[in-house]
N, CA and C atoms as an extended XYZ file, in Angstrom:
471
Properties=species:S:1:pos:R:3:atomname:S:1:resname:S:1:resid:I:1 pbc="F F F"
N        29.459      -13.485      -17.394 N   UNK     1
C        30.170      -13.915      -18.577 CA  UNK     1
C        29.330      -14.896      -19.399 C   UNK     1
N        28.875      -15.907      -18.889 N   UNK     2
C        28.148      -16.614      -19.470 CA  UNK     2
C        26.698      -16.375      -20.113 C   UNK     2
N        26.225      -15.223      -19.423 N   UNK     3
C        25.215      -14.341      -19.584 CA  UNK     3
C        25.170      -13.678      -20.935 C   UNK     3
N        26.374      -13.172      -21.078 N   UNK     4
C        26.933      -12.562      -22.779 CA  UNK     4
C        27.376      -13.439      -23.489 C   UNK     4
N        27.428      -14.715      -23.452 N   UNK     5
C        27.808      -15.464      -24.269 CA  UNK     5
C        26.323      -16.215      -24.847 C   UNK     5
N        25.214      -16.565      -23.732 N   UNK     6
C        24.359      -16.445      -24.782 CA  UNK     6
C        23.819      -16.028      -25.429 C   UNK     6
N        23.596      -14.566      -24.995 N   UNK     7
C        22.845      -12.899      -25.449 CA  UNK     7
C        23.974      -13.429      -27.022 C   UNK     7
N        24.813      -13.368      -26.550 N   UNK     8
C        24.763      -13.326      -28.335 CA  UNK     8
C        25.150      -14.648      -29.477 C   UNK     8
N        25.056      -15.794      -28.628 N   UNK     9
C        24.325      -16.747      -29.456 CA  UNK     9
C        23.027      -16.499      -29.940 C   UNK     9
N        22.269      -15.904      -29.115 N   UNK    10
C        20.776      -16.400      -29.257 CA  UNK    10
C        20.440      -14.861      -30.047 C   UNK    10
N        21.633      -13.584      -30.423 N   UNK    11
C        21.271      -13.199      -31.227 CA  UNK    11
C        21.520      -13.248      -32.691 C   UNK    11
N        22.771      -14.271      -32.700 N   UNK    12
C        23.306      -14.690      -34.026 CA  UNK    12
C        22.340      -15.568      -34.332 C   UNK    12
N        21.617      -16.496      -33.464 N   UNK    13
C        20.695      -17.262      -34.461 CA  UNK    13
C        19.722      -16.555      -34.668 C   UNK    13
N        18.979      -15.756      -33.870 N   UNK    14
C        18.066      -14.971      -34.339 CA  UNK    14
C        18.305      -13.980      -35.671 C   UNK    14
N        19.180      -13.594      -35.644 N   UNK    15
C        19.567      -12.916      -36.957 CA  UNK    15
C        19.614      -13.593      -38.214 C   UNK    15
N        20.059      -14.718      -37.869 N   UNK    16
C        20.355      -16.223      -39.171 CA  UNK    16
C        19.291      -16.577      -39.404 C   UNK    16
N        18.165      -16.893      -38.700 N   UNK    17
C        16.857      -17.216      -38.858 CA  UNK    17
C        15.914      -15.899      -39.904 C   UNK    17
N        16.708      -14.744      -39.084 N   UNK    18
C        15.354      -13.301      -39.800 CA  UNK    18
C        16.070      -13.532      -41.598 C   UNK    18
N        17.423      -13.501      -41.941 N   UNK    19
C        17.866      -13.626      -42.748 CA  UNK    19
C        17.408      -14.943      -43.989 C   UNK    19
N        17.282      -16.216      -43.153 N   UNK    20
C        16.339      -17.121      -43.851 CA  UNK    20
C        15.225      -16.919      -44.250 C   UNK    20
N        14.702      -16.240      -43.269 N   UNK    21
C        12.999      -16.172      -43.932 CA  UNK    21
C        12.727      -15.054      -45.025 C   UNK    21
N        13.491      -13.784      -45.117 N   UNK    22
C        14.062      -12.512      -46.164 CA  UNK    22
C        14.368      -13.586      -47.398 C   UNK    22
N        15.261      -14.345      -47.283 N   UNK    23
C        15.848      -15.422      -48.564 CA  UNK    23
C        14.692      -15.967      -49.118 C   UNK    23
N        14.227      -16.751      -48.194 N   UNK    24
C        12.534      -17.574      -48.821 CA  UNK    24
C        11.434      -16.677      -49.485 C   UNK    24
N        11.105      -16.040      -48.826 N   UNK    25
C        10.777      -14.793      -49.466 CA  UNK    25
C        10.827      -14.059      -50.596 C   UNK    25
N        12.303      -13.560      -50.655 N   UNK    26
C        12.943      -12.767      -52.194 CA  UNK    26
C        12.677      -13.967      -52.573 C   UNK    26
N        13.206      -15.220      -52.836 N   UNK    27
C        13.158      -16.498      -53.814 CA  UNK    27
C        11.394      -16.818      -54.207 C   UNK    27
N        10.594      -16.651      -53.458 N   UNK    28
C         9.833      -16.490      -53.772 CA  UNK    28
C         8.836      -15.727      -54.428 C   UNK    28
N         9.424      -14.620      -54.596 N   UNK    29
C         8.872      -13.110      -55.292 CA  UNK    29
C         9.389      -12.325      -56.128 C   UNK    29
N        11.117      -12.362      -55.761 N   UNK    30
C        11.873      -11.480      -57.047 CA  UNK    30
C        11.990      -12.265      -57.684 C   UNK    30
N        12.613      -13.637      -56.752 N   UNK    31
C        12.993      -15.481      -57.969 CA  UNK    31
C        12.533      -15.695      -58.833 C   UNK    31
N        10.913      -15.141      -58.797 N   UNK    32
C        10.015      -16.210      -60.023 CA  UNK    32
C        10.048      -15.611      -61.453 C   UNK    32
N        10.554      -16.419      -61.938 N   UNK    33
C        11.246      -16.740      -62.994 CA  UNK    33
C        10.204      -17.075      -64.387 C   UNK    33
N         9.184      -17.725      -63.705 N   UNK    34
C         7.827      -18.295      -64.765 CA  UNK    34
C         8.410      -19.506      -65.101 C   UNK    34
N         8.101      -19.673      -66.733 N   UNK    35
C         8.108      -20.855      -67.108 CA  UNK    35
C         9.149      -20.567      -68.170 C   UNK    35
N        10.364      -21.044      -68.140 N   UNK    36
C        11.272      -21.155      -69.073 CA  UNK    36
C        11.544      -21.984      -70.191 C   UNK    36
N        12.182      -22.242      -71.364 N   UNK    37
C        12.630      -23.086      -72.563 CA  UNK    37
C        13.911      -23.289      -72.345 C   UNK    37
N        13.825      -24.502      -72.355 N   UNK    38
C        15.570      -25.124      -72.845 CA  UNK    38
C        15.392      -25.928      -73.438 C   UNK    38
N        16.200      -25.655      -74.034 N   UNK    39
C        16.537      -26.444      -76.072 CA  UNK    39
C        17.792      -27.226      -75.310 C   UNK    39
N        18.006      -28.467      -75.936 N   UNK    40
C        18.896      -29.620      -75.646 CA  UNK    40
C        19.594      -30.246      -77.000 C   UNK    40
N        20.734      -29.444      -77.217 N   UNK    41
C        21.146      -30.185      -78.527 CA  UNK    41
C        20.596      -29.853      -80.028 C   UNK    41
N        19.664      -28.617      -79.768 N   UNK    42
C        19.133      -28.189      -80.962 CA  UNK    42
C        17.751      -29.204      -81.390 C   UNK    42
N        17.824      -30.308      -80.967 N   UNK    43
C        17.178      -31.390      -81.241 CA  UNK    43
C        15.746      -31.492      -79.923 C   UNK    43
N        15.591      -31.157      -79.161 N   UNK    44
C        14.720      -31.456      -78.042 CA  UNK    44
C        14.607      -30.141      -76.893 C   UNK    44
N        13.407      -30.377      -76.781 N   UNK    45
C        13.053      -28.819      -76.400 CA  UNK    45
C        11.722      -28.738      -75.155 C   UNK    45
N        11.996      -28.204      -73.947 N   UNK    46
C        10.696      -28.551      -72.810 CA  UNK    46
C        10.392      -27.396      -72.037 C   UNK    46
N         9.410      -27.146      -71.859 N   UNK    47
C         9.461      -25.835      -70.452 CA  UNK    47
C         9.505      -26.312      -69.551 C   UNK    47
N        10.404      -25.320      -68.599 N   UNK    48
C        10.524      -25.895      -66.966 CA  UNK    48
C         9.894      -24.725      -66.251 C   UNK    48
N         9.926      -25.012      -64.724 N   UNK    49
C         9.837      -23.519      -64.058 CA  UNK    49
C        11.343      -23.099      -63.694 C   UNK    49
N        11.357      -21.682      -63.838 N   UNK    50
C        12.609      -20.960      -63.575 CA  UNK    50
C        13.262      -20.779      -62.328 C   UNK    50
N        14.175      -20.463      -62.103 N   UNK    51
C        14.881      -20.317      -60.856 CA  UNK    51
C        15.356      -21.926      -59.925 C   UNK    51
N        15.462      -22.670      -60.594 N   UNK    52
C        15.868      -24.134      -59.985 CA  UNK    52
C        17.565      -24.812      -61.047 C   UNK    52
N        18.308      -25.206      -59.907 N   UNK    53
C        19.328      -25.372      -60.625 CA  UNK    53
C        18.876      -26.189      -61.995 C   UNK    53
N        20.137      -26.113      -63.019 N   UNK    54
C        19.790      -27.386      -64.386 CA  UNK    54
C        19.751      -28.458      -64.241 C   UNK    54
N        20.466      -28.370      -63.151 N   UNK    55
C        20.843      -30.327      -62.998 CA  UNK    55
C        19.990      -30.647      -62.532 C   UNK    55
N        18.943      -30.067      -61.523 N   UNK    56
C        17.463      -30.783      -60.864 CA  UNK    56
C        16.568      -31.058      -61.812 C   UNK    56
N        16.476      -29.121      -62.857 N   UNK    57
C        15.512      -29.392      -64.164 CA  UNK    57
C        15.748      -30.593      -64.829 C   UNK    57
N        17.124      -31.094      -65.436 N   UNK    58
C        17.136      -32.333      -66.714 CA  UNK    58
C        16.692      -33.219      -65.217 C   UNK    58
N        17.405      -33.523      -64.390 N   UNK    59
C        16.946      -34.816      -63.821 CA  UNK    59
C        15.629      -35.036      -64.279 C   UNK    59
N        14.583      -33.913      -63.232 N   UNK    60
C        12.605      -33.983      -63.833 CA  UNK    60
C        12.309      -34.418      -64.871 C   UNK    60
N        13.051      -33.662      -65.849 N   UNK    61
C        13.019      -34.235      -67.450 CA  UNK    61
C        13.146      -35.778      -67.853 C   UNK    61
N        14.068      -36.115      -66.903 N   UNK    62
C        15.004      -37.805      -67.486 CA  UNK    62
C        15.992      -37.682      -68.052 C   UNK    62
N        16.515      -36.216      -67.803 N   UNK    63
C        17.798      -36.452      -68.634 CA  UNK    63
C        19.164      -36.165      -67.374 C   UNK    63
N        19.817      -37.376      -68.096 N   UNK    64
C        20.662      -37.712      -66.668 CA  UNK    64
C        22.151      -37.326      -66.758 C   UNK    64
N        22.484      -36.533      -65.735 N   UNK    65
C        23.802      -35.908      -65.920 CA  UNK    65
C        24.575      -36.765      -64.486 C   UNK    65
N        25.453      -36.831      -64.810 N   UNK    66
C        26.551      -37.535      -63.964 CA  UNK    66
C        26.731      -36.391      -62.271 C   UNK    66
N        26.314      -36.801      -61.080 N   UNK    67
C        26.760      -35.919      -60.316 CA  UNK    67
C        27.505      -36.863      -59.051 C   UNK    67
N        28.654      -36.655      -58.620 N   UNK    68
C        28.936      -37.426      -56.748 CA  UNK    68
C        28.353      -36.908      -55.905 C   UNK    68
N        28.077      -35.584      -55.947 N   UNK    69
C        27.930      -34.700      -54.765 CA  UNK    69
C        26.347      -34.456      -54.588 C   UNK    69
N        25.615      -34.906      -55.281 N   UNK    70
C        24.061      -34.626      -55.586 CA  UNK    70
C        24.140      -33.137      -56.021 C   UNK    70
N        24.892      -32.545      -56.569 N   UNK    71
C        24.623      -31.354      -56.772 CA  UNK    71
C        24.745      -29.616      -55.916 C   UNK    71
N        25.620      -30.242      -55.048 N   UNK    72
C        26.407      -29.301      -54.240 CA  UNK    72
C        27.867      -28.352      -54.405 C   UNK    72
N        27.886      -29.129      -56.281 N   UNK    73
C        28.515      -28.377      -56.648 CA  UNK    73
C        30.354      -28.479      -55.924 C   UNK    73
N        31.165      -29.805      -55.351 N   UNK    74
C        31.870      -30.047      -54.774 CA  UNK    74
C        32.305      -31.359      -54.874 C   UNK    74
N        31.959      -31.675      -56.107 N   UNK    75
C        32.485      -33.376      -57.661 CA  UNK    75
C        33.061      -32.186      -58.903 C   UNK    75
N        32.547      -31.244      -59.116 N   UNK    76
C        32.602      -30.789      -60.782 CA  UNK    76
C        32.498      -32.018      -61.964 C   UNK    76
N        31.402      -33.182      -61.720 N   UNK    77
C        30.817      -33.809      -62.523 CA  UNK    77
C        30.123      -33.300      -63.105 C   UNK    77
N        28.910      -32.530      -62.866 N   UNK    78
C        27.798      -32.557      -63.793 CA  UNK    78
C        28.304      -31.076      -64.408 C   UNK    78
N        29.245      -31.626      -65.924 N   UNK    79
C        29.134      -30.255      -66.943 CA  UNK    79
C        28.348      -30.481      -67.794 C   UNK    79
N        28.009      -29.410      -68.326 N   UNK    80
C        27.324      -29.156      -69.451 CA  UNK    80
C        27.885      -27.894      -70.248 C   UNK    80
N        27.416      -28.054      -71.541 N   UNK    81
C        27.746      -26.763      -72.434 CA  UNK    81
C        26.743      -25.971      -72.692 C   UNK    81
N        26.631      -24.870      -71.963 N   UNK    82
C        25.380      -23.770      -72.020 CA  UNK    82
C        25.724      -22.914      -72.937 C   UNK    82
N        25.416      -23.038      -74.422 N   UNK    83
C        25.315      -22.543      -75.947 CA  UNK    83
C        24.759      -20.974      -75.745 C   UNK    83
N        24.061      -20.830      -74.604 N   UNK    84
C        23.071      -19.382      -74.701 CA  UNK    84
C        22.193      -19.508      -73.742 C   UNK    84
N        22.229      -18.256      -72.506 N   UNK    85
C        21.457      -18.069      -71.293 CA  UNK    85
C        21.919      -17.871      -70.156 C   UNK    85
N        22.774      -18.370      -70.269 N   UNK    86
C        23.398      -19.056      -68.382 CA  UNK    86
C        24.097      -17.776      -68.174 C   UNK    86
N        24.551      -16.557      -68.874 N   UNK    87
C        26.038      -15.852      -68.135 CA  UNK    87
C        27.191      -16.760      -67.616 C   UNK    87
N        28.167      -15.769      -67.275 N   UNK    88
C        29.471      -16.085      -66.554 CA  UNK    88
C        29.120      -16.947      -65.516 C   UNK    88
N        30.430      -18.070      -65.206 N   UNK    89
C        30.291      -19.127      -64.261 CA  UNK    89
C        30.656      -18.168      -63.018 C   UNK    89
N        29.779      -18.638      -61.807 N   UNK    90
C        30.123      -18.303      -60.908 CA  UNK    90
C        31.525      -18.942      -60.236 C   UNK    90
N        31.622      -18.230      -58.886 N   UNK    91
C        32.838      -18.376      -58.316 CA  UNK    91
C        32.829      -20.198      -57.693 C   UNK    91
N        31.985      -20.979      -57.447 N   UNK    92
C        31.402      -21.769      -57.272 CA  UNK    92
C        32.263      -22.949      -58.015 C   UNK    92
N        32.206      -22.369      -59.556 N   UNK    93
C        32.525      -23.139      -60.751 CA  UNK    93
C        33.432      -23.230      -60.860 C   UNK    93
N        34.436      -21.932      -60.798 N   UNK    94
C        35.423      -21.755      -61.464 CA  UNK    94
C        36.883      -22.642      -61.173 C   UNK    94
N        37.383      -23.633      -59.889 N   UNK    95
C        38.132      -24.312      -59.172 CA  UNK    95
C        37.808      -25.723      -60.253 C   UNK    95
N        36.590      -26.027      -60.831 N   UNK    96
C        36.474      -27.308      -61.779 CA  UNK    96
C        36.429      -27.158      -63.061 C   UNK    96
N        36.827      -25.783      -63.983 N   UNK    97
C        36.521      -25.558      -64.978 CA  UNK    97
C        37.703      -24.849      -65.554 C   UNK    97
N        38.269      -25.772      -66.505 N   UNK    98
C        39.667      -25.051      -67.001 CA  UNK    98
C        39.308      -23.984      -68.021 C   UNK    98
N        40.601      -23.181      -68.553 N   UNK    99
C        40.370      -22.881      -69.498 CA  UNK    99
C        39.599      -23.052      -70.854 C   UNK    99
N        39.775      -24.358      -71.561 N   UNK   100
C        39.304      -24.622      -72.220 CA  UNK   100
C        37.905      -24.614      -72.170 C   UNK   100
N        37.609      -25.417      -71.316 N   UNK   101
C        36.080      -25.399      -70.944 CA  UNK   101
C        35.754      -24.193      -70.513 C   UNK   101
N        36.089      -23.212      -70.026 N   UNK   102
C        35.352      -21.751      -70.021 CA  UNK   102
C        35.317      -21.257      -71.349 C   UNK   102
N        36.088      -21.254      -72.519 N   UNK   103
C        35.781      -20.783      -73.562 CA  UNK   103
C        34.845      -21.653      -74.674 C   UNK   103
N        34.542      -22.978      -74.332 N   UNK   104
C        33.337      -23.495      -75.014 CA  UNK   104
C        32.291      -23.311      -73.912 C   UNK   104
N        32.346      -22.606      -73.454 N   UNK   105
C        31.199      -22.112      -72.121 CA  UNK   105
C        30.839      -23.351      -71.457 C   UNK   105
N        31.358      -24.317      -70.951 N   UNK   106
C        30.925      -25.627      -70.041 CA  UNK   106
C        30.790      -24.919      -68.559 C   UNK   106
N        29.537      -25.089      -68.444 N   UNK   107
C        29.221      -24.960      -67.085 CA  UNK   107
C        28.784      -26.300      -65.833 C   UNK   107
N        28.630      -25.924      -64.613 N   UNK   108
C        28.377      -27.124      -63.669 CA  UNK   108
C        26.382      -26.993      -63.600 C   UNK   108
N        26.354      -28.121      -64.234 N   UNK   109
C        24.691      -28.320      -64.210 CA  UNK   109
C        23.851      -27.487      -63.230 C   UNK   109
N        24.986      -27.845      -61.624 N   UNK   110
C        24.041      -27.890      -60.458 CA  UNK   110
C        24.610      -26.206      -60.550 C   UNK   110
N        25.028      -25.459      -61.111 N   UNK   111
C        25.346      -24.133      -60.179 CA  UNK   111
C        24.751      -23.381      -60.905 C   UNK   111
N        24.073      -23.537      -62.042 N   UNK   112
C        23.169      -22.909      -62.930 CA  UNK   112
C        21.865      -22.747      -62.898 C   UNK   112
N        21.406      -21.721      -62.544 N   UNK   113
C        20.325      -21.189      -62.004 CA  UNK   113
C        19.359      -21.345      -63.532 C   UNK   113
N        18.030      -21.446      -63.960 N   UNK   114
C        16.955      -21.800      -64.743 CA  UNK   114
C        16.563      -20.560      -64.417 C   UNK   114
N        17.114      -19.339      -65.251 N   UNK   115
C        16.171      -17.807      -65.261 CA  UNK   115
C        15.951      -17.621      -66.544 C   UNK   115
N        16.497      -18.081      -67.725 N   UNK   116
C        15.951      -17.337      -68.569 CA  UNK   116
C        15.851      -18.639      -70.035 C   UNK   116
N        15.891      -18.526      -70.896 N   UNK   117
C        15.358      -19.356      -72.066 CA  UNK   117
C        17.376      -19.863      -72.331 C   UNK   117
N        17.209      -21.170      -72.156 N   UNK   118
C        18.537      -21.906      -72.392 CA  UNK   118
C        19.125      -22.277      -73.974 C   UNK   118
N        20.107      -22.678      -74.133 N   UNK   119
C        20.155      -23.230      -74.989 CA  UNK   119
C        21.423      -24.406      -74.503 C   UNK   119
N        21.596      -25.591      -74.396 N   UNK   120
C        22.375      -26.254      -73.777 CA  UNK   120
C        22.961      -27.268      -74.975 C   UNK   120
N        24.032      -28.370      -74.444 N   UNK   121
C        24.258      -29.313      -75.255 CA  UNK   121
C        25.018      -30.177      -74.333 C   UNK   121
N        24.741      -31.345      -74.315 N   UNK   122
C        25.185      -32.469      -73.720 CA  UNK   122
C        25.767      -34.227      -74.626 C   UNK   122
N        26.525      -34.487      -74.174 N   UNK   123
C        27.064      -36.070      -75.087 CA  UNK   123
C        25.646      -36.886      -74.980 C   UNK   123
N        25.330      -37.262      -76.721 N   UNK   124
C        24.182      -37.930      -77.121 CA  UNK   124
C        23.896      -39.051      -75.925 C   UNK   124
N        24.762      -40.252      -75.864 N   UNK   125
C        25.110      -40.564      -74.668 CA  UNK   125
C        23.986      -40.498      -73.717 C   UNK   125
N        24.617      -39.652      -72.811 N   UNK   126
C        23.773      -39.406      -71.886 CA  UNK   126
C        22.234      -38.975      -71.954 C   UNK   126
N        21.731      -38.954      -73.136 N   UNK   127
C        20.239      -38.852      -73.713 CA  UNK   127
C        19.656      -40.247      -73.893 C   UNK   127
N        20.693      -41.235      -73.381 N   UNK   128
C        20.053      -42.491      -74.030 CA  UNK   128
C        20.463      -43.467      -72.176 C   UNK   128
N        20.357      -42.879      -71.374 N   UNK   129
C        20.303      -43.248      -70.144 CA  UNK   129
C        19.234      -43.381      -69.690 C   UNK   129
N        18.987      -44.613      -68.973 N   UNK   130
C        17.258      -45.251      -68.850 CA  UNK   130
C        17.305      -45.012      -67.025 C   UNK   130
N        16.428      -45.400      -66.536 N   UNK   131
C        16.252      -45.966      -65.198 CA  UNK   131
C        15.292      -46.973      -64.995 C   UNK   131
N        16.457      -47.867      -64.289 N   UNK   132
C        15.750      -49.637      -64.377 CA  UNK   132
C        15.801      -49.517      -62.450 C   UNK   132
N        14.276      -50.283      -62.503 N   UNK   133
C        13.936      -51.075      -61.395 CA  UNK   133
C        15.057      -52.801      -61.085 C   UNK   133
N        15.661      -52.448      -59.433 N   UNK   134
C        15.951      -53.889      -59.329 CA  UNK   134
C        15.861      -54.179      -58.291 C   UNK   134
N        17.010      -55.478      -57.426 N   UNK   135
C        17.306      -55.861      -56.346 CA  UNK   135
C        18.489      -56.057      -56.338 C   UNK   135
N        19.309      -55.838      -54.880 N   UNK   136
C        20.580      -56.860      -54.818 CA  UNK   136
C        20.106      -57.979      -54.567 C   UNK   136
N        21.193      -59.191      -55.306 N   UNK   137
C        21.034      -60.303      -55.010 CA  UNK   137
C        22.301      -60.477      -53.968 C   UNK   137
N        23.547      -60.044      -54.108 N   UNK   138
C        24.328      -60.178      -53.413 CA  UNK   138
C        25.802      -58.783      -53.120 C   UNK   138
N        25.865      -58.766      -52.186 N   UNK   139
C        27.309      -57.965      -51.424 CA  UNK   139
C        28.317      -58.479      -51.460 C   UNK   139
N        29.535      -58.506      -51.739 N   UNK   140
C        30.712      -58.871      -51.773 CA  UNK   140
C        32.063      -58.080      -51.351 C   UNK   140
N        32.515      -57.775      -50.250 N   UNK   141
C        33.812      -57.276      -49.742 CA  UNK   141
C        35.086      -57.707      -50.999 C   UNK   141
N        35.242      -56.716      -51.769 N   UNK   142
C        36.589      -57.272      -52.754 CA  UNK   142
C        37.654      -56.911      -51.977 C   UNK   142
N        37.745      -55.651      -51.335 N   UNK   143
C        38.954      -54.924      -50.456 CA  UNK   143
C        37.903      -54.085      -49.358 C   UNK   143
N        38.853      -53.569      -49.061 N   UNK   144
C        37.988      -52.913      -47.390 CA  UNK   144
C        37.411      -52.114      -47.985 C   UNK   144
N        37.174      -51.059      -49.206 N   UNK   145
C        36.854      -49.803      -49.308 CA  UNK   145
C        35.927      -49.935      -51.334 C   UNK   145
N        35.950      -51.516      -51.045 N   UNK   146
C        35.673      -51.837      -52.403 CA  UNK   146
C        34.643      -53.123      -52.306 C   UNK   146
N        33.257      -52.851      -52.968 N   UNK   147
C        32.219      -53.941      -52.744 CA  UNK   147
C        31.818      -54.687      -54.210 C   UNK   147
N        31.424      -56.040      -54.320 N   UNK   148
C        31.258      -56.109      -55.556 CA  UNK   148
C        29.503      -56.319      -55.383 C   UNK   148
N        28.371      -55.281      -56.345 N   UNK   149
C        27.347      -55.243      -55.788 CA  UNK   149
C        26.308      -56.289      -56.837 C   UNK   149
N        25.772      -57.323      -56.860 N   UNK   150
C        25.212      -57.884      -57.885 CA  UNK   150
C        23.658      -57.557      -58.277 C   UNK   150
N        23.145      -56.918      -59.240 N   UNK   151
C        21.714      -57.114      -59.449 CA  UNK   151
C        21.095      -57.412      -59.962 C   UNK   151
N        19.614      -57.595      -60.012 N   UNK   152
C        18.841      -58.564      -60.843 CA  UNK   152
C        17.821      -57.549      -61.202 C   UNK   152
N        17.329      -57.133      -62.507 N   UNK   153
C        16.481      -56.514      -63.229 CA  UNK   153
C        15.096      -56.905      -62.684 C   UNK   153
N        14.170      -55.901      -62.562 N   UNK   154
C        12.866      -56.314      -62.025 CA  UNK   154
C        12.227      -55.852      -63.194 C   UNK   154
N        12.029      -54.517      -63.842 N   UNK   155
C        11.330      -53.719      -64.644 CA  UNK   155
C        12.865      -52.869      -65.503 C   UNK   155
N        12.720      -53.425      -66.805 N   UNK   156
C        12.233      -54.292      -67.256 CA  UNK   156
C        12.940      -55.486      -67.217 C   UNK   156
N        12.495      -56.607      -67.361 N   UNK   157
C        12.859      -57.949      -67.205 CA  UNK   157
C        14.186      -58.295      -67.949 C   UNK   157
């Protein structure tokens, strides 16, 4: 009994494993995508490489979209309005994306694949989000599940 119970553990991972390396693979060969355009607002415009979610591309860029989940797609923070490129939201999307927002095409940054030439639009806003160097100076317990965090600017001063 125990005999068949690992025979086919050890062929489910073996199978999960042959299946990973097939994935890495196709992603590596059908995936490539080249070098894509996305236009931002009509106003700003960069090539990326293709086949990497949006929300990783703007991060590279500096352009900063709101995510909890880092991009696992399981906040429905990081929307955006994909003007032209993206297709239909996947099934992924669709639990954070009402009506409304499916018909101005708002999609989730992170579930949007970089295959073909974009056209996007995001709140000015968030084009004017920096990243500053600091330190804590201090931790503060306000409630059990609530900290007050203090910091001090290093770069820039």
């Amino acid at each position: 009994m125990w005999a068949d119970f690992f025979i086919t553990v050890g062929t489910m991972c073996g199978l999960t494993a042959l299946l990973a390396v097939i994935t890495l693979i196709a992603e590596a060969t059908v995936g490539d995508y080249g070098e894509v355009e996305i236009r931002v607002n009509e106003k700003r415009s960069f090539r990326a490489t293709g086949g990497r979610p949006l929300l990783a591309t703007l991060k590279e860029e500096g352009i900063f979209i709101p995510s909890a989940c880092g991009g696992r797609g399981s906040c429905g923070l990081c929307k955006v309005q994909v003007e032209s490129g993206a297709g239909e939201p996947v099934s992924t999307e669709l639990p954070w994306l009402n009506a409304a927002e499916r018909t101005r095409k708002v999609r989730l940054g992170c579930q949007v694949r970089v295959k073909r030439p974009l056209a996007i639009r995001i709140p000015d806003e968030l084009l004017s989000v920096r990243q500053y160097r600091s330190e804590v100076t201090s931790i503060r317990d306000l409630t059990y599940d609530i900290k007050e965090v203090r910091l001090r600017l290093l770069d820039p001063r």
